[in-house]
N, C-alpha and C positions, 0 to 999 in steps of 0.2 A: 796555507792550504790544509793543511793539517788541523786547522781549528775548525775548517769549515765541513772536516770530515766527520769531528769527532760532534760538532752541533748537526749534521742530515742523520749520523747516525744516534745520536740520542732523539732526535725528534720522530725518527721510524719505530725505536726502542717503546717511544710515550706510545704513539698510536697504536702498535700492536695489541700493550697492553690493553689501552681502554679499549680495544673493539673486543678482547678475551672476556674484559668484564662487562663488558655491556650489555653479553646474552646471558639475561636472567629468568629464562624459563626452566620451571619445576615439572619435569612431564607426569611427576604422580600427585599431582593436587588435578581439581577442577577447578577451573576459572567460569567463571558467570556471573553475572547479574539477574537477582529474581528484576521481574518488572510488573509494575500492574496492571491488571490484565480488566480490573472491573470497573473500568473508566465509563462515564456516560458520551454516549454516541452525539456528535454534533448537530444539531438543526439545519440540514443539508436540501438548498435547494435548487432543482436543477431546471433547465427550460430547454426542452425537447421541439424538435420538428418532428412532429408523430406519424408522418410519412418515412420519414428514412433513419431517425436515430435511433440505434438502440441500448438499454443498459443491462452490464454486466453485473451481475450479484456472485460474487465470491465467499461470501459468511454466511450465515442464518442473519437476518434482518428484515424489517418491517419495509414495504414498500407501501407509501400512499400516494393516489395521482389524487392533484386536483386539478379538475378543467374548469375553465373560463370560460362561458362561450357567448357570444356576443351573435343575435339576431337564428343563433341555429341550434337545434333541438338533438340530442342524444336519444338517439335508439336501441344502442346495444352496444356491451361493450366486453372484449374478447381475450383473455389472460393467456399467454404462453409462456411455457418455462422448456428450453430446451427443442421447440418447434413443437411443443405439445400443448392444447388445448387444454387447463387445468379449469376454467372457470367461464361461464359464458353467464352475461347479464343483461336481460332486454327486459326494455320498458310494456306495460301490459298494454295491449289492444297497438301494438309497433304494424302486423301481422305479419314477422319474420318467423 
């Protein structure tokens, strides 16, 4: 009984120690990784129902729609940022 005291209490002995050494933080250094920040943006393409999707823009970025349109004619087309009208595009002689 006695052997089996003295191995639970060396084996609590080990752990204590290595969780004492195991916290190895320095609180007066800085820790960080630079990262690169000037990556080229991917070739991202999305496919909207232009009745009810919308998209979020969170950075400065380039937004370009292209439409498809099959048997029907574009007359005007209406940019908001925000529920704000920034841009309005109609075709000449539309009479909008």
């Amino acid at each position: 009984m006695l052997n089996l005291a003295r191995l639970v209490l060396s084996f609590l002995l080990i752990m204590l120690i290595r969780l004492i050494r195991q916290c190895d933080y320095q609180i007066d250094k800085t820790y960080f990784k630079e990262v690169n920040k000037n990556i080229a943006l991917p070739n991202l393409q999305i496919y909207l129902n232009l009745t009810t999707d919308t998209i979020y823009v969170y950075n400065s970025m380039y937004v370009n729609l292209n439409l498809i349109l099959s048997n029907k004619k574009l007359y005007a087309v209406n940019f908001y940022v925000n529920d704000t009208l920034v841009e309005a595009t109609q075709e000449a002689g539309s009479g909008n």
